[in-house]
VEXDREN-2710 file (C-alpha; in Angstrom, 1 decimal):
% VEXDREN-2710
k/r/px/py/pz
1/UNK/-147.8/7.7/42.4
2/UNK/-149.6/8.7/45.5
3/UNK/-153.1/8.8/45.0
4/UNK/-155.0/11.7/44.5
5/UNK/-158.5/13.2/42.9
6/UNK/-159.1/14.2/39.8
7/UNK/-160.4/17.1/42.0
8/UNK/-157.3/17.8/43.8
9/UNK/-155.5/17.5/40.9
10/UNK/-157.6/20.2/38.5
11/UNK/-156.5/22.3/41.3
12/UNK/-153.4/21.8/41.6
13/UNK/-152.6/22.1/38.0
14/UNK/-155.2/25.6/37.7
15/UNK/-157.2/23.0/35.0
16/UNK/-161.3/23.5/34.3
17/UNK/-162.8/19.8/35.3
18/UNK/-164.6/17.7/32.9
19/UNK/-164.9/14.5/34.9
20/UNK/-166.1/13.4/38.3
21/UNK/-163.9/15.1/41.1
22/UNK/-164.2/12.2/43.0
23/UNK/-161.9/9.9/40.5
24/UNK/-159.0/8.4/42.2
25/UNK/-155.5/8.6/39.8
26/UNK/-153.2/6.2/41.4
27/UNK/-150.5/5.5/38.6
28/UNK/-148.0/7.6/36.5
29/UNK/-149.1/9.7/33.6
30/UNK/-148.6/8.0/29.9
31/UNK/-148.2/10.2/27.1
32/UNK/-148.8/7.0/24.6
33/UNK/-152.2/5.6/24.8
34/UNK/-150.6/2.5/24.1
35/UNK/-149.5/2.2/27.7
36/UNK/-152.3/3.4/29.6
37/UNK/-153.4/1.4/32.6
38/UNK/-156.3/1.9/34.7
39/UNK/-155.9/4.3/37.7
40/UNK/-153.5/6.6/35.0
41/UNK/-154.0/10.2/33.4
42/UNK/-153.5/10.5/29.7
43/UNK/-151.3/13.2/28.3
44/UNK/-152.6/14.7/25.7
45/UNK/-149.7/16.1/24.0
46/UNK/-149.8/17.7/20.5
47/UNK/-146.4/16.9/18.3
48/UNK/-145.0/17.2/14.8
49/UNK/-146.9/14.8/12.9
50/UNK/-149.4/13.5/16.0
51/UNK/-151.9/15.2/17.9
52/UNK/-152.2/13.2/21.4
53/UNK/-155.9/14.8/21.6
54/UNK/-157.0/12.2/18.7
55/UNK/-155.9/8.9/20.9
56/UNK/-157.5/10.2/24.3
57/UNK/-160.3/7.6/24.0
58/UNK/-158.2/4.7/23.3
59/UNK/-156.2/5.7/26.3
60/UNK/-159.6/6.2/28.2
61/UNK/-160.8/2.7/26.8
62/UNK/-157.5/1.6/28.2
63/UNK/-158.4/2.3/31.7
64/UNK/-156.9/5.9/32.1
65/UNK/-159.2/8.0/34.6
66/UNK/-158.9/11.4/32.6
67/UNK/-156.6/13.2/30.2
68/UNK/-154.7/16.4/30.8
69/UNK/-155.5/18.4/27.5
70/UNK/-155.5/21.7/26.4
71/UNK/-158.9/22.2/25.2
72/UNK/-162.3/20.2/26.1
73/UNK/-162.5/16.3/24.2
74/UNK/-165.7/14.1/24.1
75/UNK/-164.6/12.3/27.1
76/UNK/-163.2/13.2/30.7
77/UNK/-161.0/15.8/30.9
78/UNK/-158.9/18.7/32.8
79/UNK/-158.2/21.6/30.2
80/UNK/-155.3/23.4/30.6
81/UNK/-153.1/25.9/29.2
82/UNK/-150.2/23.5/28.4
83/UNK/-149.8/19.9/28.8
84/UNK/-146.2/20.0/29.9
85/UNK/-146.3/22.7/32.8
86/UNK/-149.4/20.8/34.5
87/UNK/-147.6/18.0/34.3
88/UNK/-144.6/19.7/35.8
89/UNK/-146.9/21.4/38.3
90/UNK/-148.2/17.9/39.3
91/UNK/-144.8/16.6/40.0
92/UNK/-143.4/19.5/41.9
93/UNK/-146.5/19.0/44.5
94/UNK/-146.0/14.8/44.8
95/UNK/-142.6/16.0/45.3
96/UNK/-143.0/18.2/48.1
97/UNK/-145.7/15.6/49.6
98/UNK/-142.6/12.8/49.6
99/UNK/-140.6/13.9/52.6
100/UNK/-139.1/10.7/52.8
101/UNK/-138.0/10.4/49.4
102/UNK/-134.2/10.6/48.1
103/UNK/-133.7/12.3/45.1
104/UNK/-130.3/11.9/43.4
105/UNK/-130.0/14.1/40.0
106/UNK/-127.1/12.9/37.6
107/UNK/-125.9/15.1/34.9
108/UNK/-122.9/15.2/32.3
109/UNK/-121.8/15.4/28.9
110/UNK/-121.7/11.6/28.7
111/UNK/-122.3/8.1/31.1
112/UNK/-125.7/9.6/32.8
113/UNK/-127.7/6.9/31.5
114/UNK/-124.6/4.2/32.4
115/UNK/-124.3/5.8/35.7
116/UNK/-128.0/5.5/36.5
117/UNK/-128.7/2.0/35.6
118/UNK/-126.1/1.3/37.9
119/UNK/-126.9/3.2/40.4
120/UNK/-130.6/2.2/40.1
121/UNK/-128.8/-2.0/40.4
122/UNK/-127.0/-0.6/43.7
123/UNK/-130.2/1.2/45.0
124/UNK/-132.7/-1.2/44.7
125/UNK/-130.9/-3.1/47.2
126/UNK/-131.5/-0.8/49.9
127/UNK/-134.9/0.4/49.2
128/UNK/-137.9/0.9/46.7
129/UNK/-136.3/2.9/43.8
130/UNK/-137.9/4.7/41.0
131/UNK/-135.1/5.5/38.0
132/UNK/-136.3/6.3/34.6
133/UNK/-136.5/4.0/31.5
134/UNK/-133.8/4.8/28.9
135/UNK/-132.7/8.7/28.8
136/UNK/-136.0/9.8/29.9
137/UNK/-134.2/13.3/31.1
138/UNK/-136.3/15.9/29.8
139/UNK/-138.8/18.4/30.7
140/UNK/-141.9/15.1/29.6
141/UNK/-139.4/12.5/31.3
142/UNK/-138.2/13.5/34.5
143/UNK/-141.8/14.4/35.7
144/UNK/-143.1/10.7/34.7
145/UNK/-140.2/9.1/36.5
146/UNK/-141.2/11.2/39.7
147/UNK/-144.5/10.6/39.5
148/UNK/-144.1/6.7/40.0
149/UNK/-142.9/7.5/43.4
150/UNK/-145.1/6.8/45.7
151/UNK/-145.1/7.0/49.9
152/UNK/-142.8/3.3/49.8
153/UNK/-140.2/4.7/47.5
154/UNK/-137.4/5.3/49.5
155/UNK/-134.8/6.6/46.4
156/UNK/-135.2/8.4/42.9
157/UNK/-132.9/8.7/40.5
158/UNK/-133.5/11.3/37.7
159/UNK/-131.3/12.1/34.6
160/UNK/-131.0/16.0/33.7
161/UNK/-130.1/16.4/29.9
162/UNK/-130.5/20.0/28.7
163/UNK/-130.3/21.9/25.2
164/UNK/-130.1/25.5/26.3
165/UNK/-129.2/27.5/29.5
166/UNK/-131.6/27.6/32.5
167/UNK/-133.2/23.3/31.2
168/UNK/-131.1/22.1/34.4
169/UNK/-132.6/24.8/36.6
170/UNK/-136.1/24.6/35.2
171/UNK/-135.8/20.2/36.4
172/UNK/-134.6/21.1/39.6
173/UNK/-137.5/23.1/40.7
174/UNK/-139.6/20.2/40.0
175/UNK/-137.4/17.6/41.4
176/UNK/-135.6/19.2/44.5
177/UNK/-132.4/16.6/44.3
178/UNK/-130.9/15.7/47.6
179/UNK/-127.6/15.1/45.7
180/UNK/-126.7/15.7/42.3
181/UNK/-123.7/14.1/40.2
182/UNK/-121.6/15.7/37.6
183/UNK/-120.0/13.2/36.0
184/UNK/-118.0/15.2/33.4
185/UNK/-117.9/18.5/31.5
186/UNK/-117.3/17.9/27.6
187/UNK/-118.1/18.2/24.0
188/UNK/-121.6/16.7/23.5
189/UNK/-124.0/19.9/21.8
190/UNK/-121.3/22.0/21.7
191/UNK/-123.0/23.3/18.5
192/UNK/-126.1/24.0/20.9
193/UNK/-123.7/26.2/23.9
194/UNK/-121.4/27.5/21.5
195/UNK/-118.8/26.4/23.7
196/UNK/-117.7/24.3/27.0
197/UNK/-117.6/27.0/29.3
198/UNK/-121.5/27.2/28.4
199/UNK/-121.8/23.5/28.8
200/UNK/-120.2/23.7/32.3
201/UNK/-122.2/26.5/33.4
202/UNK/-125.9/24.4/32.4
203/UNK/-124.3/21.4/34.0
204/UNK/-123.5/23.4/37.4
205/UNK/-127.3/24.3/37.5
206/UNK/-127.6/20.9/39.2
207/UNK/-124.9/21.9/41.9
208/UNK/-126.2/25.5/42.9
209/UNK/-129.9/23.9/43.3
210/UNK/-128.7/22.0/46.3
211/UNK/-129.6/23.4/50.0
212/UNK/-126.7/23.1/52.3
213/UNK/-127.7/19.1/54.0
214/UNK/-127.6/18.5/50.1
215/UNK/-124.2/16.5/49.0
216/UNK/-123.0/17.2/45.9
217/UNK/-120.5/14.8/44.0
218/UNK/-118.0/15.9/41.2
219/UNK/-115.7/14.0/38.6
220/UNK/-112.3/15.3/38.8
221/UNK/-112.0/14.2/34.5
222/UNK/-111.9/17.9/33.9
223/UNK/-111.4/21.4/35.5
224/UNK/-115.1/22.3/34.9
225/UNK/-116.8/20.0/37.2
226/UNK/-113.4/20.4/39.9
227/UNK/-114.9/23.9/40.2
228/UNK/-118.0/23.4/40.5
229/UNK/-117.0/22.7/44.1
230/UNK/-117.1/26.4/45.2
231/UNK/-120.7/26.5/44.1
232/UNK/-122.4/24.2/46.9
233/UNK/-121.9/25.2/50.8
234/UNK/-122.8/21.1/52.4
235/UNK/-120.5/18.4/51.4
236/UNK/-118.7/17.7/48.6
237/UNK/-117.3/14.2/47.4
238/UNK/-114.8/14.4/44.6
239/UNK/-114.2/10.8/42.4
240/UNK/-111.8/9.7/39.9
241/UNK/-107.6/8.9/40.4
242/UNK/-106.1/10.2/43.5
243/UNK/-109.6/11.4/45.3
244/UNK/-111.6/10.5/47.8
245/UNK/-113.4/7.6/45.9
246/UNK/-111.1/6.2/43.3
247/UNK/-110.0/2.9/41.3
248/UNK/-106.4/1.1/42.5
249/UNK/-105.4/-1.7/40.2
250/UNK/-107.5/-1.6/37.0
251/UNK/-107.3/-4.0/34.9
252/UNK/-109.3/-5.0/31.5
253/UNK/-110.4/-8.4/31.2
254/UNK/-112.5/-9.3/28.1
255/UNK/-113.0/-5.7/27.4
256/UNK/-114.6/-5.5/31.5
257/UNK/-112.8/-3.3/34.0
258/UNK/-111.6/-4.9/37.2
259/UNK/-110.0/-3.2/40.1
260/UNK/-110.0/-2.1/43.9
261/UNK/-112.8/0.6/45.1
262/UNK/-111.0/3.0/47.6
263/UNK/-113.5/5.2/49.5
264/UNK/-112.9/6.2/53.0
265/UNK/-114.8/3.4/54.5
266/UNK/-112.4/0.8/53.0
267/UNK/-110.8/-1.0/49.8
268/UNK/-113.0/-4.0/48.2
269/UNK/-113.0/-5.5/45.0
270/UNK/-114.7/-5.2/42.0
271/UNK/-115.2/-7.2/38.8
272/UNK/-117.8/-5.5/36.2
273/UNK/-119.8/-7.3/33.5
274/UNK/-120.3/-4.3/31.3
275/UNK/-117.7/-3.2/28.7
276/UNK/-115.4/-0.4/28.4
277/UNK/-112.7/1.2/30.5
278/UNK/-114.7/4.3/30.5
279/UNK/-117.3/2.7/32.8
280/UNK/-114.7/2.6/35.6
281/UNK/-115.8/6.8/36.1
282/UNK/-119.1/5.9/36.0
283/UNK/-119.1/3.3/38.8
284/UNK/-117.0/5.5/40.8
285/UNK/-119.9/8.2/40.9
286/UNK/-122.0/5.8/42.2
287/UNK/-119.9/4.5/44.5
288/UNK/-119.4/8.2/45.6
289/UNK/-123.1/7.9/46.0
290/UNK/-123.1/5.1/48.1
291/UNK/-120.7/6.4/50.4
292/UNK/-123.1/9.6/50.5
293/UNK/-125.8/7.5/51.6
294/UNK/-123.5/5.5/54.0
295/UNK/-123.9/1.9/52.5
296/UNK/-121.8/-0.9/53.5
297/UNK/-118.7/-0.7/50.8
298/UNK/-119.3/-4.3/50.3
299/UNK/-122.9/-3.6/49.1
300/UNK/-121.6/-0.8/47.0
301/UNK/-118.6/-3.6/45.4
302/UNK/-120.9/-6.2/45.5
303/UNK/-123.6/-4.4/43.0
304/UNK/-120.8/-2.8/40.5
305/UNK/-119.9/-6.6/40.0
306/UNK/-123.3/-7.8/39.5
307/UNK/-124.8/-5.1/37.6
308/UNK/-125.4/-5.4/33.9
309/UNK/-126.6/-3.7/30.9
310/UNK/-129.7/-2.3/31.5
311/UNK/-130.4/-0.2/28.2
312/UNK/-130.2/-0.9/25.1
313/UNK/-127.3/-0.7/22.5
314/UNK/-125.2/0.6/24.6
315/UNK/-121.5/-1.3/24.3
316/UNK/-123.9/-4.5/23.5
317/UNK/-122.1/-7.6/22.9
318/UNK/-123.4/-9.7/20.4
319/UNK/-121.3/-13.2/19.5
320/UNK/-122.7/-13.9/16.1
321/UNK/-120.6/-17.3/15.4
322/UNK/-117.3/-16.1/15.8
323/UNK/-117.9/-12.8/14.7
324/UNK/-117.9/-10.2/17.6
325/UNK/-120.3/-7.4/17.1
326/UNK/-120.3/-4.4/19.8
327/UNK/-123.8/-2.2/19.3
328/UNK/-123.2/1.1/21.2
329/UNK/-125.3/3.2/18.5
330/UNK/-127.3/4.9/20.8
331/UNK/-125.5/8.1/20.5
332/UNK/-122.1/9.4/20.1
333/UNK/-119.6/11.9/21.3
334/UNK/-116.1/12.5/20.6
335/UNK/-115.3/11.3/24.2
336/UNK/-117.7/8.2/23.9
337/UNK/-116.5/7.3/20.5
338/UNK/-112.8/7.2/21.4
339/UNK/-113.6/5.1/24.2
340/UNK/-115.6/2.8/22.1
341/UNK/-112.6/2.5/19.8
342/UNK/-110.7/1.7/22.7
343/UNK/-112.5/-1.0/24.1
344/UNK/-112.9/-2.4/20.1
345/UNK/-109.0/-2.3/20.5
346/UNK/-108.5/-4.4/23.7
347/UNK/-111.7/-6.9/22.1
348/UNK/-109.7/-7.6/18.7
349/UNK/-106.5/-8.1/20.8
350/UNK/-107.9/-10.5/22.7
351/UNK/-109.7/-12.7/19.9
352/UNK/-106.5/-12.0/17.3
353/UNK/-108.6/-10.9/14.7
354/UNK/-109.2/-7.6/12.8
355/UNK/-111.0/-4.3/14.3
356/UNK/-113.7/-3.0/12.2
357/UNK/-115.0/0.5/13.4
358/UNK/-118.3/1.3/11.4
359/UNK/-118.9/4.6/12.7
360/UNK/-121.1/7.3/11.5
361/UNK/-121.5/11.2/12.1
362/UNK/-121.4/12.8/15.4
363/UNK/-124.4/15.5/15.7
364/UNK/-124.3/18.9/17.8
365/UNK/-120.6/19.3/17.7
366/UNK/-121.4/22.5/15.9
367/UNK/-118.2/24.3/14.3
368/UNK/-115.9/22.2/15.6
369/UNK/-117.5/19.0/13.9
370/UNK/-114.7/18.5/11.1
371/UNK/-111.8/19.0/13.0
372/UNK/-113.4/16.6/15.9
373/UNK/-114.3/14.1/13.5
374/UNK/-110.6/14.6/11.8
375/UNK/-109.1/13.4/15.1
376/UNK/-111.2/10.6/16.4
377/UNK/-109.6/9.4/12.8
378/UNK/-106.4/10.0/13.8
379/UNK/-106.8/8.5/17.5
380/UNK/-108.2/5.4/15.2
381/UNK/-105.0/5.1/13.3
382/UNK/-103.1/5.7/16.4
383/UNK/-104.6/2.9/18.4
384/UNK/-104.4/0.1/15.7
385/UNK/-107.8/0.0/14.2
386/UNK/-107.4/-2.2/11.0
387/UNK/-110.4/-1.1/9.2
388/UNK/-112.8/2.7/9.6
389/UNK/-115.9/2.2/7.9
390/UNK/-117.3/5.7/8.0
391/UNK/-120.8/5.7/6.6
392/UNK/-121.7/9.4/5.3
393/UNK/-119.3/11.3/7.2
394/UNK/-116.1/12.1/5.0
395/UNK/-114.8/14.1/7.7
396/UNK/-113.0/11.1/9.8
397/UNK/-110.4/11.5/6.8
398/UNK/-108.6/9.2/4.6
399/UNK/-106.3/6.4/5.0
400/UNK/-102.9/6.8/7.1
401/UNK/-100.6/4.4/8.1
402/UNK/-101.3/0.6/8.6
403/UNK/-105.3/1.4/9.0
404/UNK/-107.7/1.2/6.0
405/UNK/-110.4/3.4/5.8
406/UNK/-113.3/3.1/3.9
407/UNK/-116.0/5.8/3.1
408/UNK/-119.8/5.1/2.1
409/UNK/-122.5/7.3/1.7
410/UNK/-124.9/5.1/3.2
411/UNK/-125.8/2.0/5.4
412/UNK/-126.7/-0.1/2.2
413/UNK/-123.7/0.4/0.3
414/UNK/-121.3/-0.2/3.0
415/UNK/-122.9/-3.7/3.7
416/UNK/-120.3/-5.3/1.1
417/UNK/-117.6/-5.2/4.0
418/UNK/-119.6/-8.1/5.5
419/UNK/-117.4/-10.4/2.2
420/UNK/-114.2/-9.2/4.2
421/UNK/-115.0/-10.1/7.9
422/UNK/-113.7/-13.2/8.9
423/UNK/-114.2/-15.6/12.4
424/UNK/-112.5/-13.9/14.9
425/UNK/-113.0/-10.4/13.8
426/UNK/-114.6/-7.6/16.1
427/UNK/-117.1/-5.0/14.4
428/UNK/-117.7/-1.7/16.8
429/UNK/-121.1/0.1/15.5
430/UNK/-121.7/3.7/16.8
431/UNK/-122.9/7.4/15.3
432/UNK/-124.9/9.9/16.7
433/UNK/-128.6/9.0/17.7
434/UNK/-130.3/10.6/14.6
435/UNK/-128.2/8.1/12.0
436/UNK/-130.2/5.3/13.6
437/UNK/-127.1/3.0/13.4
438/UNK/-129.2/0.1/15.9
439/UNK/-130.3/-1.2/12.1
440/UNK/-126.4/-1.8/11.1
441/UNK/-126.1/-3.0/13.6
442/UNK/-128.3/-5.9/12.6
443/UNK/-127.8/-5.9/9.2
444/UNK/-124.2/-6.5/9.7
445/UNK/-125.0/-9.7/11.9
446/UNK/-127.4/-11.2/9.9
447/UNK/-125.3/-11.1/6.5
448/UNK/-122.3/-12.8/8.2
449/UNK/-124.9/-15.5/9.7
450/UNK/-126.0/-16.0/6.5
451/UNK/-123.1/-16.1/4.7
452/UNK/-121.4/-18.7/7.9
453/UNK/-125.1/-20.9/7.0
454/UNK/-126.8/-20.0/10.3
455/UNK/-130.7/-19.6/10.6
456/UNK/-130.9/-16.5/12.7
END
């Protein structure tokens, strides 16, 4: 963060002062007090269950200057109105201070937080680069993650998730992206739009935002983000088969995509180390980003090989002695579970054992939940999974053809499938966010270490 006053900062923000003016904040807000640092503010932030007010001494204890909180605390303060706007206020100034900063904003119904580590692997070779840590893409996230710019931070890379119409907008004001990426346009919190036309019409909040020297860059996976090409004036680079950045040759070697990046600057190859055909769209964004910014197309091949999993349980890969687990339970979509599936497919194939898909319910798909649930069963069957564990979600269907299905109403009672794996097999773990599938995931593992007498 650049450094500024607690003076200059009460101002900025329209906050009453309760500390020295003179205070110098040099460091990113925290809004745990955990994490404070000297040279930080604290946000006091009032939630559900916690009120952020009662941990502002520990945080001040910690070394933070001062907290932003909304009404006066034994300790230094600046009061304000609301936590969350100051902070927002705060970001949009550091912003406008950072002329020399490049702001990239990546949105879509699914791979913004795949695309971003990757781009953040690809960036960080040309410059200082601030991305955020996990999906920090909210109104609280994106202004921390800008915040840590400072005057050496040459690129930003900022997530945009949003719940209702006008949350892209709203993130753009603070953030002023100098591109922005739409990956793809589909069914994640459908239950939230109501529909996809909604969806595409949030997501294309990132597009109009740009000025005309802004570039924006579009997946051509569906006609959604294709139009959202007659929204921006400056350029336009389109990825995905048969565009201007694409994939020639792909192949899938233990369950990594392999193939020949095409932009217009040249053809190189590239070898990924994280999982899934899906992630093929997501290096090509960056890619399209790299050619945006006008990197060497070996640089932009050279860090889609290297790069690897940056956040967690996400397609993890976990070789528990012989047994193959994948942990992607971080969240789940019908687009993201069927490519899950597929890669569990390729993985089993490869080993010559069985595919177990322990899957759980997919949240926010509104009235279309049973029928999408319904066919990510079918597309199971179709594929040649051997075994669908579905764990409280009766709507993935019953048993058709040559795959079992099995149903559970919970994680405990579907931990007797562990007696059926054997060495070889490959277990796929993935449900919506909320069904906190990450402890399965473990569960599963240990109980076939155990059972094959290894300490873990």
């Amino acid at each position: 963060m650049i450094t500024l006053t607690a003076g200059e900062i009460a101002l900025l923000v329209g906050g009453e002062l309760h500390c020295d003016r003179d205070l110098l904040v040099s460091k990113a807000p925290v809004f745990d007090s955990r994490l404070a640092t000297p040279g930080c503010i604290f946000l006091a932030l009032k939630g559900e269950n916690v009120d952020g007010h009662d941990f502002a001494a520990d945080a001040y204890r910690a070394g933070a200057m001062f907290s932003l909180t909304t009404h006066r605390i034994d300790g230094p303060c600046i009061v304000v109105d609301d936590v969350l706007e100051a902070l927002s206020a705060l970001a949009a100034f550091v912003r406008k201070k950072l002329t020399g900063l490049t702001v990239i904003g990546i949105t879509g119904s699914q791979g913004k937080t795949s695309t971003k580590d990757l781009l953040a692997h690809m960036l960080s070779v040309a410059g200082p680069t601030v991305a955020p840590a996990g999906s920090f893409n909210n109104d609280l996230g994106l202004p921390i993650t800008l915040l840590q710019c400072d005057d050496r931070t040459k690129f930003c890379i900022l997530e945009m998730g949003a719940r209702h119409k006008g949350d892209i907008s709203r993130l753009c004001e603070i953030a002023r992206p100098d591109i922005g990426v739409v990956l793809v346009v589909g069914n994640a919190h459908l239950g939230e739009f109501g529909s996809v036309e909604a969806i595409a019409e949030t997501k294309s909040e990132l597009i109009q935002s740009l000025g005309p020297e802004g570039v924006a860059i579009l997946g051509s996976y569906d006609k959604h983000t294709l139009a959202m090409s007659s929204l921006h004036q400056g350029r336009t680079i389109i990825f995905g088969n048969s565009q201007e950045v694409r994939a020639a040759d792909i192949e899938i070697r233990e369950g990594c995509p392999h193939f020949d990046l095409v932009t217009p600057a040249g053809r190189d190859a590239v070898g990924m180390r994280i999982v899934g055909e899906h992630q093929v769209s997501n290096a090509l964004a960056v890619a399209a980003v790299g050619t945006a910014l006008e990197l060497p197309i070996e640089l932009i091949a050279s860090s889609l090989s290297t790069a690897e999993n940056a956040s967690k349980w996400r397609m993890e890969l976990h070789d528990a002695f012989g047994l193959l687990v994948i942990n992607d339970s971080y969240n789940a979509n019908p687009d993201s579970m069927a490519a899950a599936m597929r890669s569990l497919v390729l993985f089993a194939q490869e080993r010559g054992g069985e595919s177990w898909a322990f899957v759980g319910k997919m949240q926010e798909l509104g009235e279309s939940s049973p029928s999408q649930h319904e066919a990510i069963g079918t597309l199971a069957q179709e594929i040649g999974i051997d075994h669908l564990v579905a764990i409280g979600a009766p709507e993935y269907g019953n048993a058709s053809g040559q795959m079992l299905i099995h149903h559970y109403a919970s994680i405990d009672e579907c931990l007797a499938m562990t007696d059926y794996f054997s060495a070889g097999d490959v277990v796929l773990v993935k449900a919506s966010r909320s069904e906190r599938f990450e402890v399965l995931a473990q569960k599963l593992e240990e109980l076939w270490l155990n059972k094959s007498g290894v300490e873990n």
